[in-house]
C-alpha positions, -999 to +999 in steps of 0.1 A: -569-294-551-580-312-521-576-351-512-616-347-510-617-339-546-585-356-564-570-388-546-600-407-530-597-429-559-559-434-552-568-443-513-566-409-496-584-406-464-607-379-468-603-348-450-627-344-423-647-310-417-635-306-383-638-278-353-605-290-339-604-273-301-574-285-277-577-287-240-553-294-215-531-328-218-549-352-194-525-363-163-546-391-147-565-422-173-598-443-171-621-433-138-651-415-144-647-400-174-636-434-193-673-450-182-688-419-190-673-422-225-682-457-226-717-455-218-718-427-245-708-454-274-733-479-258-762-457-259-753-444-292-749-478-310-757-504-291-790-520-280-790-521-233-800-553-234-771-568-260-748-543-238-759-558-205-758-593-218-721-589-232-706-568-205-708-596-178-692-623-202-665-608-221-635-621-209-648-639-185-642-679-179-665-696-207-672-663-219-662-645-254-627-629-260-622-590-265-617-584-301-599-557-292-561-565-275-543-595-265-539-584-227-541-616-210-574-620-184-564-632-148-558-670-139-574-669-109-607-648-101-617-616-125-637-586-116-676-589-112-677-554-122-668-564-157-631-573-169-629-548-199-618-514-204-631-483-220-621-496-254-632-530-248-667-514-247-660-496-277-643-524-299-678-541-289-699-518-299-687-514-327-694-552-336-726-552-317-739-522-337-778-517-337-774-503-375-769-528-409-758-520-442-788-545-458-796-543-499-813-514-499-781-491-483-760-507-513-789-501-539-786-466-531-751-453-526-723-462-548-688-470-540-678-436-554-696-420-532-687-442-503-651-433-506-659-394-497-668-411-464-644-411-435-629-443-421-646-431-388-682-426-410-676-463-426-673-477-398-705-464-376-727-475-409-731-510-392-728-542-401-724-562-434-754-586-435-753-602-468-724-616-494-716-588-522-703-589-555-690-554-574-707-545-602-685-520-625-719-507-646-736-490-616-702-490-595-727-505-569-719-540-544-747-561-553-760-589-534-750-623-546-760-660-527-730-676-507-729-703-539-722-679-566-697-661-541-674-690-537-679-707-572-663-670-586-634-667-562-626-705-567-633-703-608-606-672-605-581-695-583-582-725-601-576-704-641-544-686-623-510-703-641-494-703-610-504-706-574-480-681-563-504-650-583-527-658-555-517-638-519-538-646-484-540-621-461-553-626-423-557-605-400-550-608-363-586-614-348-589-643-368-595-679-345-569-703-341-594-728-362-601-703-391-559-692-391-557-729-389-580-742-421-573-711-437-533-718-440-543-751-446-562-744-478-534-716-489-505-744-485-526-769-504-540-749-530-498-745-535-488-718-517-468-695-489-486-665-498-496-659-462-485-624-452-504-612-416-506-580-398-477-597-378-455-587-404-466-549-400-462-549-360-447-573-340-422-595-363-390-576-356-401-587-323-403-623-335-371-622-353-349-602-323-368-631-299-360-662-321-320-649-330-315-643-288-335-669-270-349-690-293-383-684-292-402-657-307-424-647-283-425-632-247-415-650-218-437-634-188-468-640-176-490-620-154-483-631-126-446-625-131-460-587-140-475-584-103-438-598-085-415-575-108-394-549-091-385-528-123-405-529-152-395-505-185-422-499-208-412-484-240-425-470-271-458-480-262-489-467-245-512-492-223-537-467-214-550-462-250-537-496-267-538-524-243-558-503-208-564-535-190-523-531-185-531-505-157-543-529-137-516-550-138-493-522-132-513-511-106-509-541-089-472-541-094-468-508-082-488-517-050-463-548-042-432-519-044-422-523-081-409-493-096-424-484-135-398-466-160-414-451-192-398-444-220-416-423-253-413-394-266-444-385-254-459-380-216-489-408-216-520-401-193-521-438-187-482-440-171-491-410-155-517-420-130-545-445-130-578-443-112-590-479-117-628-484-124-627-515-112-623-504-074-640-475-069-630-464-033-592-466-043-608-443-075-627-420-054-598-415-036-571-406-060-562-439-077-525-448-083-494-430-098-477-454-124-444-445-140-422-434-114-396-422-136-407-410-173-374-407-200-385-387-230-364-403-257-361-392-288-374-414-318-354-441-324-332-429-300-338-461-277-306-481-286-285-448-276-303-455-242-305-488-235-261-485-243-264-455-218-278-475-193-257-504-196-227-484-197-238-473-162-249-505-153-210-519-154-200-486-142-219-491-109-208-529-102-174-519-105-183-496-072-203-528-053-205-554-077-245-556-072-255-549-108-247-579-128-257-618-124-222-629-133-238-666-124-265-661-152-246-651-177-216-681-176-243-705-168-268-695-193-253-674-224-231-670-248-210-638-267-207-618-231-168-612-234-171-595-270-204-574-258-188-562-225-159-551-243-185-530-270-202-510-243-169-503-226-155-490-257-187-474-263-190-428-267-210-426-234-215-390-241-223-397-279-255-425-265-267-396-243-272-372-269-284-395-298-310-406-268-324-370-263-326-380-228-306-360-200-277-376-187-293-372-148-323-388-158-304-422-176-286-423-140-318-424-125-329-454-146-298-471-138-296-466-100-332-480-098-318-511-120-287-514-107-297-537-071-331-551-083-329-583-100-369-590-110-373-565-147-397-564-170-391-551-204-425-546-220-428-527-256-454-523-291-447-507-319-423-475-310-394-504-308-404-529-340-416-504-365-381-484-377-355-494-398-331-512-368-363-526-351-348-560-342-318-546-331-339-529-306-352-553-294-320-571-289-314-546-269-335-551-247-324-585-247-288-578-237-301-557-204-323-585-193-296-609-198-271-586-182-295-586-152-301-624-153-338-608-158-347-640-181-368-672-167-371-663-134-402-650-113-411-614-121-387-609-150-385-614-187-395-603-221-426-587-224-437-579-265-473-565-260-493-576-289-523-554-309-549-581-319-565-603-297-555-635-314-521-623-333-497-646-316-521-673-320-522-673-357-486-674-358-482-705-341-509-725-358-489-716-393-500-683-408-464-672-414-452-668-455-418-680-439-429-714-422-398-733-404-391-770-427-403-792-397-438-775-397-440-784-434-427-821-427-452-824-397-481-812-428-464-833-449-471-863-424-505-859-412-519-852-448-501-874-469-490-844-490-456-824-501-462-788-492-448-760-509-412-750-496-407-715-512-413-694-490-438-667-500-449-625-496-448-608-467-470-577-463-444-557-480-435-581-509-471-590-512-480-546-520-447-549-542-458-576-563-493-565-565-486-528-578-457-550-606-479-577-618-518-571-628-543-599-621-532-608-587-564-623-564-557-610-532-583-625-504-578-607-466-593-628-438-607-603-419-587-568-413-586-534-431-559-542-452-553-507-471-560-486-440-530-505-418-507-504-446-479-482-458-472-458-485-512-455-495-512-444-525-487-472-540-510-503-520-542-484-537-526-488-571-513-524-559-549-539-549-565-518-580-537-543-601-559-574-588-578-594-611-597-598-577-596-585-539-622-612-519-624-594-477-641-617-452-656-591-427-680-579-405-679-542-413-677-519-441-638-505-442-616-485-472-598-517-485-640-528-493-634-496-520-601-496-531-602-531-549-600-552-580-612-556-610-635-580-596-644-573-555-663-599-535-672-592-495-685-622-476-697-608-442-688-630-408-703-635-377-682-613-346-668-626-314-699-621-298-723-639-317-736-673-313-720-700-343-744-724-345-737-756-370-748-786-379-737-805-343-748-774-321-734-743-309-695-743-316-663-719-299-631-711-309-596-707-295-574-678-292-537-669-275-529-639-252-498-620-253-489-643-225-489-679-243-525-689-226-548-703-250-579-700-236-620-707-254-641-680-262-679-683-272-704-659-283-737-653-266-756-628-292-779-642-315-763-635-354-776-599-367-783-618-399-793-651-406-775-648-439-737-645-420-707-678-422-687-681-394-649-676-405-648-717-401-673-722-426-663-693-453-627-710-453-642-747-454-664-738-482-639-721-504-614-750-496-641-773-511-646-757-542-613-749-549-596-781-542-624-805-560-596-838-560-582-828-527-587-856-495-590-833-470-629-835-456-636-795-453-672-795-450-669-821-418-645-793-402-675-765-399-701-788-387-678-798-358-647-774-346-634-803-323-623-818-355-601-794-364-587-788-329-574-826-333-561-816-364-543-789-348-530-815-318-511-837-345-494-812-360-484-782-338-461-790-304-477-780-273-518-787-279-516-819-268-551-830-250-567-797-271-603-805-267-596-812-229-574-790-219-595-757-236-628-764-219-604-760-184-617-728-171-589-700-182-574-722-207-540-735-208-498-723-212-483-733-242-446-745-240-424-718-234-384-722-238-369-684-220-398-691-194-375-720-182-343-713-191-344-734-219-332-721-248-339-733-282-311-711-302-275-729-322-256-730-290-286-737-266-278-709-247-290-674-246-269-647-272-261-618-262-260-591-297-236-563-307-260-535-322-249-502-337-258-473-331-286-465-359-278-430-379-304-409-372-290-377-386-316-348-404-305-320-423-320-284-422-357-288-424-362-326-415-385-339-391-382-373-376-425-380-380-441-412-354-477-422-369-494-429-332-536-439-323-554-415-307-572-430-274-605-431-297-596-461-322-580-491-321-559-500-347-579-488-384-607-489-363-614-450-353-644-451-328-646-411-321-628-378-333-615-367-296-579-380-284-592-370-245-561-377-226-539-356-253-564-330-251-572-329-287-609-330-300-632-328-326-602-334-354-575-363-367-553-345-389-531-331-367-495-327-364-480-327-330-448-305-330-422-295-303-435-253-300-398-245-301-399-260-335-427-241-341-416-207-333-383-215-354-403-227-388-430-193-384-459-221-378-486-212-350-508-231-337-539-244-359-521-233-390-528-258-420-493-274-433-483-298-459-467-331-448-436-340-472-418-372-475-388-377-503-375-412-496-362-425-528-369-392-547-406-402-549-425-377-534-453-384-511-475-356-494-498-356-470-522-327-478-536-303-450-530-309-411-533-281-383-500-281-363-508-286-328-482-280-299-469-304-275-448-322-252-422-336-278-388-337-282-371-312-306-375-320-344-397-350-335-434-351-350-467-371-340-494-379-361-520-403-362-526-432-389-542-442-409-539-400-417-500-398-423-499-439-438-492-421-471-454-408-461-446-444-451-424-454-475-430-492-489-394-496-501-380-487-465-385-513-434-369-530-407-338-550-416-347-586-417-383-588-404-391-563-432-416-545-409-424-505-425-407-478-407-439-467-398-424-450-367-394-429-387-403-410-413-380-387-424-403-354-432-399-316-442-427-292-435-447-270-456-468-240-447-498-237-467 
């Protein structure tokens, strides 16, 4: 049977009627056809005038932030043209939508039948307008006043036995106020519970970071981006994800810096770049980008970094130009046992587990080996496999064996997804907080926090799918969509006594939920939060460690919306009826929590001040000076294995990837342009060598396999599609192929799924 007919109940994305035609791979990104696909979105769901009045103040100085990625804007002037990207357009009209899903559209379409709906269908409906409550009867969301809402989630907090059955999502858009309040609440109400979408991206980053140089985060900023003379980008891809990049690199490449990219793909957007933003330099051919491309195979990035550095030492034993000898006594520690691991290192071995040819890796290391300012920027193709932190300290051990660390045009570059990610990290949504954040709570509101430390996005679907009558509240985010192994988080949330989403939009995890299901609908980024003292902004932080303001201009598309400030601040207050803590004073006035945020988290000093500074302000950062804040106060270089990335007969190593239309869960269009693939999502990209040797041609409908555990997990119906790829390597897109994650199988350590090794076989149909 199909996934149509059998499993939408269980969380399958439906399968899409689809013409799927392919087209030549795109070799040059953005230009002309990016604004031509971005007016396209406009006209189709926005209004001109909300698109005029939005396009000249997102991202802009006293503007409103992207809620797409965390690229950091420029410090200094930004383009008059508009300082967004194709996507940006599109992540804003998606918010901005001219359509609302009022009463009437619930009255007359039942969940049932809204789960036949595609996640790209859900999410053109438009936006939520009005708070809902599920009724099982007529298997209908009904409307229900803001009141009733919170009195039923806080009458189902306050009867759990222990604090610990309830589990708070947030997602990464979510302000630094709201993140703020909301783990408040959570640590108050008595628990950890905070697992983020950190945990399913970026926290092997956080962890490699913290265990190397002390600080979980990336030391670059933008600047630093424009001085480089190498930078690496690997396993990610700016001109889909984060497309304001380009410019960057652009500018990089225009002051003589060389760009090395590594994925097992060719990506239109480290191919060439024709920059909307300057016209003549577009009209006239725009720029190349990635001077040298190194088409590793998956996970095969440690093998190469070791390459590398084995040539690295190779080459300053000829001229002794390769190494900053005067970094590395001054500054580190553990250099005498790691030199002596890649010298006794299988050269030959790291070359062939890489995939990549032993003349190109001799490439990247002659352009390394007498340029001191490198750049090592990466997403998800590093953090999401089993060794993801050792990946990244990986990286770490080149950019310390360059002396590449604290220095102009050099460093650590993680490139975050959501626009406010990082930012909700550091104001304490983490379900592993460090002992003197607690103490510093403890302090300021006369309280003892709780000290067990609580579920991660993993442990959180775990104990969910063991223990019925779990309330589950997600601020913000599409919570079933972005996680792994589908079918076993389905059965998880279904286990709630309640699921409560705090949203704009209409998304699967909305229904896939609990016994009870509540959706209170939140004003976007780009609407106007007016309260009781006057129009109020928020705070977020880049992927650069610049918190910065950002303000909507639209007026609300319902008068019946909360800001995420006031939804938390009024489910604190009925919740925690004996509690101290003034909640309803923090909507009417953000400044107050902002000072609330000063006394307890280093580095905001002067909050209210320094965030009304046009472009914001740098928070502390420890590798950006050469301080670091690890056990021996210097840096650490790592010994890191070589992972085991053996298949038998029939296995495929399978990547989930975006397509360039979506961002995230968030699918804005069926094309993938610069990959040449259109009008269809369930697709499997294969190496045609592979092809020819399993009898599949192209277009033919295959089964998707995954055995991890002996469980089996299938993936029903996708049209194998030829590409660029290395051999026994497979792409497909997510949320599509979420189902072959497994749950039980994640990153060492920062528990993060393997989301981007998933060991497959292959089945015609």
């Amino acid at each position: 049977m199909s996934v149509n007919q059998n499993n939408l109940e269980l969380g399958a994305t439906p399968i899409e009627p689809d013409n799927l035609v392919l087209r030549n791979r795109a070799r040059k990104s953005a230009g002309l056809p990016g604004i031509t696909q971005a007016i396209k979105h406009v006209i189709r769901h926005m209004h001109t005038r909300s698109f005029l009045k939005t396009s000249f103040s997102m991202n802009q100085k006293g503007g409103f932030d992207c809620p797409g990625c965390a690229w950091p804007d420029p410090d200094d002037d930004r383009s008059r043209l508009g300082e967004f990207c194709e996507n940006g357009i599109k992540a804003i009209a998606e918010e901005v939508s001219k359509y609302k899903l009022d009463r009437v559209f619930f009255q007359q379409n039942t969940v049932s039948a809204l789960r036949a709906k595609s996640d790209y269908e859900l999410g053109k409906l438009g936006r939520l307008t009005e708070p809902l409550a599920y009724d099982r009867i007529v298997d209908k969301y009904l409307p229900v006043s803001w009141d009733q809402a919170f009195k039923l989630i806080a009458n189902e907090l306050i009867a759990l036995q222990d604090p610990n059955q309830a589990i708070f999502y947030t997602s990464g858009r979510t302000s630094n106020e709201a993140a703020y309040l909301y783990q408040l609440f959570v640590r108050c109400f008595g628990t950890n519970n905070l697992p983020d979408c950190s945990n399913m991206c970026h926290e092997s980053s956080g962890k490699g970071l913290s265990e190397t140089l002390g600080i979980g985060k990336g030391s670059v900023t933008l600047q630093d981006i424009y001085e480089a003379e190498v930078i690496i980008i690997m396993g990610q891809n700016p001109g889909t994800n984060h497309p304001r990049m380009l410019t960057a690199l652009e500018q990089c490449k225009t002051n003589g810096g060389k760009i090395i990219s590594v994925n097992p793909l060719p990506e239109a957007g480290l191919i060439h770049f024709l920059n909307p933003q300057k016209p003549m330099r577009m009209l006239t051919g725009g720029t190349a980008i990635a001077d040298l491309h190194l088409p590793v195979r998956i996970n095969g990035d440690v093998a190469l970094l070791k390459a590398i550095i084995y040539l690295l030492f190779k080459l300053d034993n000829s001229d002794g130009q390769c190494i900053d000898y005067e970094f590395i006594q001054k500054y580190t520690v553990g250099y005498d046992a790691f030199a002596k691991h890649i010298d006794d290192i299988d050269f030959a071995a790291c070359v062939e587990a890489s995939g990549v040819t032993e003349n190109l890796i001799q490439e990247a290391a002659a352009l390394l080996c007498n340029r001191q300012k490198v750049i090592v920027c990466w997403a998800m193709g590093l953090t999401q496999h089993e060794n993801g932190v050792n990946n990244i300290k990986e990286i770490v051990n080149l950019l310390l064996l360059k002396g590449a660390i604290g220095k102009p045009g050099a460093g650590t570059c993680p490139v975050r997804g959501h626009s406010n990610v990082q930012g909700d990290r550091t104001v304490g949504i983490w379900e592993a907080p460090p002992e003197k954040f607690l103490e510093k709570l403890d302090e300021v509101y006369n309280t003892k926090m709780p000290r067990q430390h609580g579920f991660a996005v993993v442990d959180a679907i775990q104990d969910m799918h063991k223990n019925p009558g779990r309330i589950f509240v997600a601020l913000g985010g599409n919570f079933l969509s972005a996680a792994p192994d589908t079918y076993y988080t389905a059965k998880a949330l279904k286990n709630c006594g309640m699921t409560v989403s705090i949203s704009t939009k209409l998304n699967r995890t909305h229904l896939i939920h609990g016994q009870q299901s509540i959706i209170l609908p939140c004003l976007g980024r780009t609407e106007i939060d007016y309260q009781a003292q006057g129009p109020q902004f928020v705070s977020v932080e880049n992927s650069m460690g610049i918190v910065h303001s950002s303000q909507g201009i639209l007026t609300p598309c319902s008068d019946n919306l909360l800001s995420e400030v006031s939804i938390v601040s009024k489910l604190a207050n009925e919740t925690l009826v004996s509690d101290s803590i003034p909640w309803l004073s923090f909507m009417d006035n953000y400044d107050l929590i902002r000072d609330e945020i000063e006394q307890v988290i280093p580095g905001f000093e002067n909050y209210n001040q320094r965030v009304r500074q046009p472009g914001g302000f740098y928070l502390p950062n420890g590798a950006r000076e050469r301080k670091f804040n690890t056990s021996s106060g210097k840096a650490h270089f790592s010994i890191n294995e070589l992972p085991n990335n053996d298949l038998v007969q029939g296995q495929y190593e399978m990547m989930t990837i975006r397509s360039h239309d979506q961002f995230n869960t968030t699918i804005y269009g069926l094309d993938d342009r610069y990959r040449g693939i259109h009008q269809g999502r369930r697709v499997v990209l294969m190496n045609s060598v592979d092809m020819e040797l399993a009898q599949i041609k192209p277009f033919d409908e295959v089964n998707l396999v995954n055995n991890y555990n002996k469980r089996e997990r299938i993936a029903e119906r996708f049209k194998a599609v030829p590409y660029d790829i290395p051999a026994r390597c497979i792409a497909t897109y997510f949320p599509e192929a979420n189902i072959l994650v497994p749950i039980d199988k994640f990153a060492k350590s920062s528990k993060t799924p393997c989301s981007k090794r998933v060991i497959i076989t292959i089945k015609k149909i």
